[in-house]
N, C-alpha and C positions, 0 to 999 in steps of 0.2 A: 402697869402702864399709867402714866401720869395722863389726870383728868385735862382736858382741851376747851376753854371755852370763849367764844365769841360775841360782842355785843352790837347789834345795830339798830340804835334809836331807843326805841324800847322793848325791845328783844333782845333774849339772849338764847343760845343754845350752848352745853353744856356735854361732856360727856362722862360726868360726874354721877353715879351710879348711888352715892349718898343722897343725892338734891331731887334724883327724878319720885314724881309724885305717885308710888304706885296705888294708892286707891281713885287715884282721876286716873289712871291708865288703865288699870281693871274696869273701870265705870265704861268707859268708850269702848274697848274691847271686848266686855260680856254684854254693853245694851245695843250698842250702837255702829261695831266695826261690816257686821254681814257674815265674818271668815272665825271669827271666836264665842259664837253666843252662848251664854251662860257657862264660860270656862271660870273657875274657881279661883277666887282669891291667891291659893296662893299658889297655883298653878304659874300667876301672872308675878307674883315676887319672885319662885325659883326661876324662871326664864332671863325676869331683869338680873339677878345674881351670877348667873352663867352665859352672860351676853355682854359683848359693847353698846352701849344703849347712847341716845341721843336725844336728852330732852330741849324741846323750843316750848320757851317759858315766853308770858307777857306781864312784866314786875316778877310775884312772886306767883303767878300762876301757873301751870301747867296746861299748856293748849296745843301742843302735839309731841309726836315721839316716832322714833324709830330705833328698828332694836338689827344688830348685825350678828351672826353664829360665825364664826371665823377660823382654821388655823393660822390666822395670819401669815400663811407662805403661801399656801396655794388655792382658797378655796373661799367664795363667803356667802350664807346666805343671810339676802335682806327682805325681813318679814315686821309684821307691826307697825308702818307706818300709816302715821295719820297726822291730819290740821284738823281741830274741831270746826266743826261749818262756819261760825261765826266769825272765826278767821280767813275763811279761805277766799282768793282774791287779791290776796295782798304780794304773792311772789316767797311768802312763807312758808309753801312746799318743797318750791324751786333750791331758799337758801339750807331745807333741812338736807337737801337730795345734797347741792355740793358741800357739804358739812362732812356727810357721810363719804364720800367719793372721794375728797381731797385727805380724806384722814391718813398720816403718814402711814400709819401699820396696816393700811388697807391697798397698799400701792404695790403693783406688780403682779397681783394676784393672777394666774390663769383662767380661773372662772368664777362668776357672778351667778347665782339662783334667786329669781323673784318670783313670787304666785300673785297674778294679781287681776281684777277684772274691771277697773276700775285705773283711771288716770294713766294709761298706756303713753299718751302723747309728752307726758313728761317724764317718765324711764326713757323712752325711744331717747329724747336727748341728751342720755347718759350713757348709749351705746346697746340699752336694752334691747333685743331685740325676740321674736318669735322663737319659738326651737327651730332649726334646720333641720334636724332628723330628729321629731319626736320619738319614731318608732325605737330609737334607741334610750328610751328612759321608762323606766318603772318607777311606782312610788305603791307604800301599803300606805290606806288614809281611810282614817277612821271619822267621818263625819259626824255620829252621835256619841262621840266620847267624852263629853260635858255634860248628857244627858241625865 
């Protein structure tokens, strides 16, 4: 899949999986995400390797990310996003979400999975919505698996 990437102002987001900065990715994720503390190194490289990932750089920095699992036919989930705080504010969320949303290999899909407890009001307008019938989903989750 040929890399995608867009520039505005001085940002740019990429979907260039050579460019994304995984030790600032790992940084945020194991100190600071809530949902991955103290997940491993390179727990956090084979994820980017086996993922569409979506880096939003500012110059040559790495200051947020989101990562998609996908068969690209029918199915995707989107986990890992993040704006480092010192970003956030700026509509930097917003252009990483339709970044991800408008990506051609992402179009048509049946169903979208996000976990998330935090920033709801911007998935909502992406079509995110609650589960309708939780009772119909299981998951096995391992919370001290980084431990």
């Amino acid at each position: 899949m040929e890399p995608i990437e867009q520039t505005f102002g001085e940002f740019k987001i990429t979907t260039d999986g050579r460019k994304m900065d995984v030790v600032a990715i790992h940084d945020f994720l194991s100190k600071h995400s809530g949902w991955s503390g103290n997940i491993p190194l390179e727990k956090v490289r084979t994820s980017i390797e086996n993922s569409l990932n979506f880096g939003l750089f500012h110059s040559d920095r790495q200051i947020g990310f989101a990562r998609v699992i996908s068969d690209f036919s029918t199915i995707a989930y989107l986990g890992d996003i993040y704006v480092l705080e010192d970003y956030r504010g700026r509509g930097l969320s917003r252009r990483l979400m339709e970044s991800v949303m408008s990506h051609p290999n992402l179009q048509g899909l049946r169903r979208w999975i996000l976990l998330t407890s935090t920033a709801e009001w911007l998935y909502e307008k992406y079509g995110f919505a609650r589960l309708p019938k939780p009772e119909l989903y299981m998951e096995l989750y391992n919370p001290a698996v980084y431990r």
